[in-house]
Chimera marker file (.cmm) of the C-alpha trace (Angstrom):
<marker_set name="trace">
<marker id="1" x="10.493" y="-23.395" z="-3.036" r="1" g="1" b="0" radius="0.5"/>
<marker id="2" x="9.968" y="-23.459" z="-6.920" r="1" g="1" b="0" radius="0.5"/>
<marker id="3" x="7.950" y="-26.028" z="-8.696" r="1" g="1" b="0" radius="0.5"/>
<marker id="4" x="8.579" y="-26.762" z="-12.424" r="1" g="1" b="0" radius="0.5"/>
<marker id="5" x="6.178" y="-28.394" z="-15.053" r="1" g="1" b="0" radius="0.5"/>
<marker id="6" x="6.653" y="-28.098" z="-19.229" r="1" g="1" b="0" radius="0.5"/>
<marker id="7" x="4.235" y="-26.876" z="-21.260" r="1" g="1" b="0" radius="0.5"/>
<marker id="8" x="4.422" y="-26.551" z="-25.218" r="1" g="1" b="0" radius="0.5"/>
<marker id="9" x="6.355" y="-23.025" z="-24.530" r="1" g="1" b="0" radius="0.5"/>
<marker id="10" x="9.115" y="-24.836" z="-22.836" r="1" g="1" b="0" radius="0.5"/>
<marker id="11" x="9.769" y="-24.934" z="-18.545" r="1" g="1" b="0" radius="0.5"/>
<marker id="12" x="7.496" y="-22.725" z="-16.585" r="1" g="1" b="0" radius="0.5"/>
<marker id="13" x="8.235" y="-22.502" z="-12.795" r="1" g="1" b="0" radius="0.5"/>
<marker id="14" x="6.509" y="-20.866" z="-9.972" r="1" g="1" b="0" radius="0.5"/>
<marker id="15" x="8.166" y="-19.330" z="-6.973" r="1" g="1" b="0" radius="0.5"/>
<marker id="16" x="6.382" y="-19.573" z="-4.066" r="1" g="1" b="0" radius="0.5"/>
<marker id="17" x="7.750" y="-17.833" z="-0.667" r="1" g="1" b="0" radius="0.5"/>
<marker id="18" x="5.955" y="-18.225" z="2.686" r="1" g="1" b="0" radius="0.5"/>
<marker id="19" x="5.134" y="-14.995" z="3.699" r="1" g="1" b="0" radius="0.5"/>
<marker id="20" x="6.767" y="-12.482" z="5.852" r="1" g="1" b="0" radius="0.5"/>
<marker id="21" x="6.493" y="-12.102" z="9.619" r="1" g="1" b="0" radius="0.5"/>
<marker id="22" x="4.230" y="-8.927" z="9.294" r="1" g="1" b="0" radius="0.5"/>
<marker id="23" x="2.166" y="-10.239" z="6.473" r="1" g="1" b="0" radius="0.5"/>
<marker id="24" x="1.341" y="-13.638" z="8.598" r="1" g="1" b="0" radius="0.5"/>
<marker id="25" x="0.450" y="-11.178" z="11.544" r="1" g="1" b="0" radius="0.5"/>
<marker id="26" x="-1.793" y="-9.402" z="9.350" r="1" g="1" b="0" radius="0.5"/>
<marker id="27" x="-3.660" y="-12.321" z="8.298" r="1" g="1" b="0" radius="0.5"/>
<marker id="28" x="-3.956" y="-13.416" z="11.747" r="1" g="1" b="0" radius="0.5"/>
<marker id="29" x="-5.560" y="-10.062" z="13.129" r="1" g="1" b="0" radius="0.5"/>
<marker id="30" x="-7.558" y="-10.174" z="10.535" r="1" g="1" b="0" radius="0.5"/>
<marker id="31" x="-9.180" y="-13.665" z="11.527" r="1" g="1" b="0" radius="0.5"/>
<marker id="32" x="-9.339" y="-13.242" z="15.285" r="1" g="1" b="0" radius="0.5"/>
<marker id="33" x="-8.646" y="-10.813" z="18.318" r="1" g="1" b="0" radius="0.5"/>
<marker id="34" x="-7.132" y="-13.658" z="20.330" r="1" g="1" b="0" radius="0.5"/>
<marker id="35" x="-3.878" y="-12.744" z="20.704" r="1" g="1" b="0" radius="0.5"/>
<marker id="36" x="-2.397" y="-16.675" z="21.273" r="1" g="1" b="0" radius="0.5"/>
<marker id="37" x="-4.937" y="-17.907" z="18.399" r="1" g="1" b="0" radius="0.5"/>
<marker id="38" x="-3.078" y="-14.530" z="16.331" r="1" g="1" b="0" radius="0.5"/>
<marker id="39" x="0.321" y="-16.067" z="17.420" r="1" g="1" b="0" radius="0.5"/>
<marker id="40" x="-0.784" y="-20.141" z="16.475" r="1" g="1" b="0" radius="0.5"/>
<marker id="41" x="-2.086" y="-18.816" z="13.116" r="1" g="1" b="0" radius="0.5"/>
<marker id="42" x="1.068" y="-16.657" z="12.038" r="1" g="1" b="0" radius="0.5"/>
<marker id="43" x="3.626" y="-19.263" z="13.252" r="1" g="1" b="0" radius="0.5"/>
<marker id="44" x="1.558" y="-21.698" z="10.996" r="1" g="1" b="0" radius="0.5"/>
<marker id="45" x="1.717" y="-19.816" z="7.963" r="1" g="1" b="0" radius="0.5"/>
<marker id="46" x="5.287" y="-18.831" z="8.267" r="1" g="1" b="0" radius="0.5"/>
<marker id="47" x="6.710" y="-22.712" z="9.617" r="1" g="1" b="0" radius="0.5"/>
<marker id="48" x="7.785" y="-21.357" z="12.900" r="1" g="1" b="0" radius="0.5"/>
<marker id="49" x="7.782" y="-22.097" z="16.523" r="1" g="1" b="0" radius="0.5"/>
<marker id="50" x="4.977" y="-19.929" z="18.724" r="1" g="1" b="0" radius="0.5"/>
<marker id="51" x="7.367" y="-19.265" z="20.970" r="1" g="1" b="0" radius="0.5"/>
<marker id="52" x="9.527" y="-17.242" z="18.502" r="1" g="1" b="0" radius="0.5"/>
<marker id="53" x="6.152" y="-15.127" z="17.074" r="1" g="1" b="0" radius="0.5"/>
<marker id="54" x="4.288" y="-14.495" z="20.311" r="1" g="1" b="0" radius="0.5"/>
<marker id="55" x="6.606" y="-11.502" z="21.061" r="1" g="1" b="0" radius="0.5"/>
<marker id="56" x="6.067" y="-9.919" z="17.792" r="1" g="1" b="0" radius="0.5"/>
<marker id="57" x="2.194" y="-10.194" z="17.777" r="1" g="1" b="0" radius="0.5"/>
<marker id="58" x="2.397" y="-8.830" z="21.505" r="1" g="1" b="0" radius="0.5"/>
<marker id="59" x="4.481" y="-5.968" z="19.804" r="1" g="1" b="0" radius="0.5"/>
<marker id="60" x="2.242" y="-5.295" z="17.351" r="1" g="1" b="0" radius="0.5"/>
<marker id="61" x="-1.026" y="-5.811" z="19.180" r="1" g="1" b="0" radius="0.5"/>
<marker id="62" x="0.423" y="-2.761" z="21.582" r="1" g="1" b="0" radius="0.5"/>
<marker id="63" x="1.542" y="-0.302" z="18.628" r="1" g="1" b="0" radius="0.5"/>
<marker id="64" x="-2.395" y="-0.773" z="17.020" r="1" g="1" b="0" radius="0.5"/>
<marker id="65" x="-4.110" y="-0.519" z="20.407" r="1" g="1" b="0" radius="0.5"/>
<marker id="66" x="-2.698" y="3.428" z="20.559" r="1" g="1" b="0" radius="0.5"/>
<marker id="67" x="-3.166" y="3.720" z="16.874" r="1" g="1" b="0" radius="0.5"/>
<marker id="68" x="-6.889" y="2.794" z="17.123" r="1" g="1" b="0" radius="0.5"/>
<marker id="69" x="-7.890" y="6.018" z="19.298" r="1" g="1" b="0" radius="0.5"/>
<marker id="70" x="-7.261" y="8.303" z="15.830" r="1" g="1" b="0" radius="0.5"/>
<marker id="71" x="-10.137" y="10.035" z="14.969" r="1" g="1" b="0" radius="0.5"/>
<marker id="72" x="-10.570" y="11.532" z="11.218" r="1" g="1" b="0" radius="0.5"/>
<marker id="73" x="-12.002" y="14.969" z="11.701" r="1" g="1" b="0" radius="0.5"/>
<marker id="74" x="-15.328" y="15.672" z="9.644" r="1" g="1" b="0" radius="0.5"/>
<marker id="75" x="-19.133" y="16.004" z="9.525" r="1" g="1" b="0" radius="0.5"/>
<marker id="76" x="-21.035" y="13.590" z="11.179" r="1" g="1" b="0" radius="0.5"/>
<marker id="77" x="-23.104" y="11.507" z="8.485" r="1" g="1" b="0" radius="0.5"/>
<marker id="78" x="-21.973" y="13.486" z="5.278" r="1" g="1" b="0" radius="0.5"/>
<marker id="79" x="-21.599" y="11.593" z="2.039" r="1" g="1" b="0" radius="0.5"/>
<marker id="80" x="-19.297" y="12.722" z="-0.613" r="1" g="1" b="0" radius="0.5"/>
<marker id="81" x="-19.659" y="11.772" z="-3.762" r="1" g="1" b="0" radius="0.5"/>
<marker id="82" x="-16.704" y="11.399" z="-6.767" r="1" g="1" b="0" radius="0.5"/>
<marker id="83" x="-17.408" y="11.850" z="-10.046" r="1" g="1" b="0" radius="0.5"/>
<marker id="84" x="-14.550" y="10.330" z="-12.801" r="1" g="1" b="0" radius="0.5"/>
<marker id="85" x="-14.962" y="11.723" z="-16.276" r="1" g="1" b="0" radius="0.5"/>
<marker id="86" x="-13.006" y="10.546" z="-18.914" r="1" g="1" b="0" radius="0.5"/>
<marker id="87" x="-12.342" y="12.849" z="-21.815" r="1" g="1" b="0" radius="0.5"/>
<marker id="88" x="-11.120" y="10.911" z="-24.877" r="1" g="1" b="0" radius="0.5"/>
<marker id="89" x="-9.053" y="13.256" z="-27.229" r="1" g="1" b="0" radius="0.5"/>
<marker id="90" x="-8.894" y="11.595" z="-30.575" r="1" g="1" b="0" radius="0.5"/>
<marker id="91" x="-5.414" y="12.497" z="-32.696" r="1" g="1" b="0" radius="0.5"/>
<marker id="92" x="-5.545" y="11.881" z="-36.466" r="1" g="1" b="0" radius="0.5"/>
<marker id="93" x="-2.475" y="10.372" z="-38.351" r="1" g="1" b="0" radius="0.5"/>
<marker id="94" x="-2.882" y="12.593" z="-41.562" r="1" g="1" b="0" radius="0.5"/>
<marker id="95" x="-2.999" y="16.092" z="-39.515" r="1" g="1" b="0" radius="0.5"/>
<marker id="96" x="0.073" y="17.607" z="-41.996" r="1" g="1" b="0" radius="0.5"/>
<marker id="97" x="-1.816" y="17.218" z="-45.222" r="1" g="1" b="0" radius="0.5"/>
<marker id="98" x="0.174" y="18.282" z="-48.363" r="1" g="1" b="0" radius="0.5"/>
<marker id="99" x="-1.454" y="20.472" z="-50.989" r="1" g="1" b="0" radius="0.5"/>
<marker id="100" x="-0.987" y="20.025" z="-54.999" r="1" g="1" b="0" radius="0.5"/>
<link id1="1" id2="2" r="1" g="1" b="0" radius="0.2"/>
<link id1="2" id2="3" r="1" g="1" b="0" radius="0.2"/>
<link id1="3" id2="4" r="1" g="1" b="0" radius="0.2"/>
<link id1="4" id2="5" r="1" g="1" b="0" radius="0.2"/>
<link id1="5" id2="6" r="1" g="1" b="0" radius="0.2"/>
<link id1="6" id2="7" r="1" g="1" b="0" radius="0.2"/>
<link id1="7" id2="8" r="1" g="1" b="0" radius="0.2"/>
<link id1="8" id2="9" r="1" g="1" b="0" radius="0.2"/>
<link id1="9" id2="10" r="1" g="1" b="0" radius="0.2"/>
<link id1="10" id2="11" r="1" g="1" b="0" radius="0.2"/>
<link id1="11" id2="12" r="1" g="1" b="0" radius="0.2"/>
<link id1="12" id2="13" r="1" g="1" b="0" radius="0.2"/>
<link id1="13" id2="14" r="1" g="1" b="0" radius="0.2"/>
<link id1="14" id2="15" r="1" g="1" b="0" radius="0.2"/>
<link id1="15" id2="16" r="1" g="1" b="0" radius="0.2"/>
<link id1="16" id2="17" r="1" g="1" b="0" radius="0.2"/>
<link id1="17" id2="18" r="1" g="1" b="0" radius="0.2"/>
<link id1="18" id2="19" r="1" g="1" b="0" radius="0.2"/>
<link id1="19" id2="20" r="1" g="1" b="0" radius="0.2"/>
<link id1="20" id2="21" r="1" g="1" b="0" radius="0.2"/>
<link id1="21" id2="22" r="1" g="1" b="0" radius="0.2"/>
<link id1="22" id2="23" r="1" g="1" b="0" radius="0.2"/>
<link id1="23" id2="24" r="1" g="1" b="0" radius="0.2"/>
<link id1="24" id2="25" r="1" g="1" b="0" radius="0.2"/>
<link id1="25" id2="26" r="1" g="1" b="0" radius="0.2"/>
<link id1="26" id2="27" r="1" g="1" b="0" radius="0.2"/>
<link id1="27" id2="28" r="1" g="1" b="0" radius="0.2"/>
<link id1="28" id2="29" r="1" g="1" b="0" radius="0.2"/>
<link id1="29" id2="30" r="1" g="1" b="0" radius="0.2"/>
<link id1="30" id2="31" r="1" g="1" b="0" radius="0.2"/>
<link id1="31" id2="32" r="1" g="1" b="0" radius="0.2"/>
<link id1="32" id2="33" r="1" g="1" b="0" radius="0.2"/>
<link id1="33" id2="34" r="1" g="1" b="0" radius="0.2"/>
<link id1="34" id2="35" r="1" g="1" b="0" radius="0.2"/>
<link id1="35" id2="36" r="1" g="1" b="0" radius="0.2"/>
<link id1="36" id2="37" r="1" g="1" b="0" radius="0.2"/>
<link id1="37" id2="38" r="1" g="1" b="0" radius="0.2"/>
<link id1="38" id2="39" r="1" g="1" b="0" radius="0.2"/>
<link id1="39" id2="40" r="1" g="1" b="0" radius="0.2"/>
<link id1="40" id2="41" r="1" g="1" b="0" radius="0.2"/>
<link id1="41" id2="42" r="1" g="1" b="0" radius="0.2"/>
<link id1="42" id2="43" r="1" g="1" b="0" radius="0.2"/>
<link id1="43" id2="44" r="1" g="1" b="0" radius="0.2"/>
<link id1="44" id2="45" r="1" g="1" b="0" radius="0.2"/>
<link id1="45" id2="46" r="1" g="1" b="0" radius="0.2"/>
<link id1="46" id2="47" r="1" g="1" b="0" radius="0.2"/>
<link id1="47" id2="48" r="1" g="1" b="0" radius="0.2"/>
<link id1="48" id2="49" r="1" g="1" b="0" radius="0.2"/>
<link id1="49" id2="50" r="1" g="1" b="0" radius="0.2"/>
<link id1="50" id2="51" r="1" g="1" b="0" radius="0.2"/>
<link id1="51" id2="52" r="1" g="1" b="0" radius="0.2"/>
<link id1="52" id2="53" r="1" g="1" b="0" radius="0.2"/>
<link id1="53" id2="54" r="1" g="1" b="0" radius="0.2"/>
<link id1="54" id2="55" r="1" g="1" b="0" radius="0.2"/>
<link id1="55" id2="56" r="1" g="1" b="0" radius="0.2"/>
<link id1="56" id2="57" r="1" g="1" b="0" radius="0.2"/>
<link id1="57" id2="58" r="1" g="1" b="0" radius="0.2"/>
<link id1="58" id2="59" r="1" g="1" b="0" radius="0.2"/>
<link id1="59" id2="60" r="1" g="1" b="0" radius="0.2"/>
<link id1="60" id2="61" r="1" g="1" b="0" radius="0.2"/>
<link id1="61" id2="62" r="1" g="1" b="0" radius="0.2"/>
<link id1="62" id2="63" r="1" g="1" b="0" radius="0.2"/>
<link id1="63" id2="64" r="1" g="1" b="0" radius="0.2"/>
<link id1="64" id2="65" r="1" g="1" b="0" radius="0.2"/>
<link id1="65" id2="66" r="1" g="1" b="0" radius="0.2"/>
<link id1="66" id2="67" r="1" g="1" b="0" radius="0.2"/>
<link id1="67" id2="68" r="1" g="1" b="0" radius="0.2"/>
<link id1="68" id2="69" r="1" g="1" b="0" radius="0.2"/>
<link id1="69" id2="70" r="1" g="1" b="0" radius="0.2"/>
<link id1="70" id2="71" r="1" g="1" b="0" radius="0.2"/>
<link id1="71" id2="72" r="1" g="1" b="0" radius="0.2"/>
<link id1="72" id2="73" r="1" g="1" b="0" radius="0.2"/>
<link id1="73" id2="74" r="1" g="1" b="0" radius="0.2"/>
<link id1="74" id2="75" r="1" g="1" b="0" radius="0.2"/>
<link id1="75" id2="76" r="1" g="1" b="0" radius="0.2"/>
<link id1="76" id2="77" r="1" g="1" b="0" radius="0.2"/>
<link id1="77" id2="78" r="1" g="1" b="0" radius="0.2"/>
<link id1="78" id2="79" r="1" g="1" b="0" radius="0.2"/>
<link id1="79" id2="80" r="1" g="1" b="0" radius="0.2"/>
<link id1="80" id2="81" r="1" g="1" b="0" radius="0.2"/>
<link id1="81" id2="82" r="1" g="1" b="0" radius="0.2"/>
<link id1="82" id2="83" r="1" g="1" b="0" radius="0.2"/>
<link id1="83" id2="84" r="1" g="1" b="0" radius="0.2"/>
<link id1="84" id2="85" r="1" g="1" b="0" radius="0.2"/>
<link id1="85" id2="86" r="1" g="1" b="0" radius="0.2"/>
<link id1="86" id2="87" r="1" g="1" b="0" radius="0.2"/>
<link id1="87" id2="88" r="1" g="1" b="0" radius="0.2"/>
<link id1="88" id2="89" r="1" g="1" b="0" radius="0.2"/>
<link id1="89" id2="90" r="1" g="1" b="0" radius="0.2"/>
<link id1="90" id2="91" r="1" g="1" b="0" radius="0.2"/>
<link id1="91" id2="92" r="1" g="1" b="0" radius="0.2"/>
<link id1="92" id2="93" r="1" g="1" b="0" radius="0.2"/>
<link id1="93" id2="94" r="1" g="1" b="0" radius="0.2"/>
<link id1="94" id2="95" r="1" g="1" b="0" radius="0.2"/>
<link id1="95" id2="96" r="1" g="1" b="0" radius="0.2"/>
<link id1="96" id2="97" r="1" g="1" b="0" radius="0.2"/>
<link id1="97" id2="98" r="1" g="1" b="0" radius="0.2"/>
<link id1="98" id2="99" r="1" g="1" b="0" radius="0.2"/>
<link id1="99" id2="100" r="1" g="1" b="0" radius="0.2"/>
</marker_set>
């Protein structure tokens, strides 16, 4: 799908792409735990039946399930902080000066 308009530059056109199966599935995790509602929403976005995303969101929903037990190793409560310094270095055009 592409969609064309003129502007003083001459023809601009946008492509626009529905998104991938894993993108839609993203989206729809991200809006509800419902695993049916996940399915609606992603089939939706995409333009295709339930019936052909349901297994993929039931795929998904089992991979995440054993990735969610993970736990990141550290101190309970600590706060680190980052500190981003930027040094500016400053070069000159006229370094190689010529002497009379």
């Amino acid at each position: 799908m592409s969609e064309n308009w003129n502007t003083k530059y001459g023809p601009r056109r946008v492509r626009r792409d529905p998104p991938t199966l894993d993108e839609a599935i993203f989206a729809a995790i991200g809006i509800t735990d419902d695993q049916e509602a996940q399915a609606e929403i992603a089939a939706s976005l995409m333009g295709m039946p339930v019936d052909a995303v349901t297994p993929e969101v039931k795929k998904i929903a089992r991979t995440s399930a054993r990735s969610s037990t993970r736990v990141i190793a550290g101190e309970q409560g600590a706060q680190r902080s980052v500190v981003v310094e930027r040094r500016v270095v400053r070069k000159f055009g006229n370094d190689k000066r010529t002497g009379t």
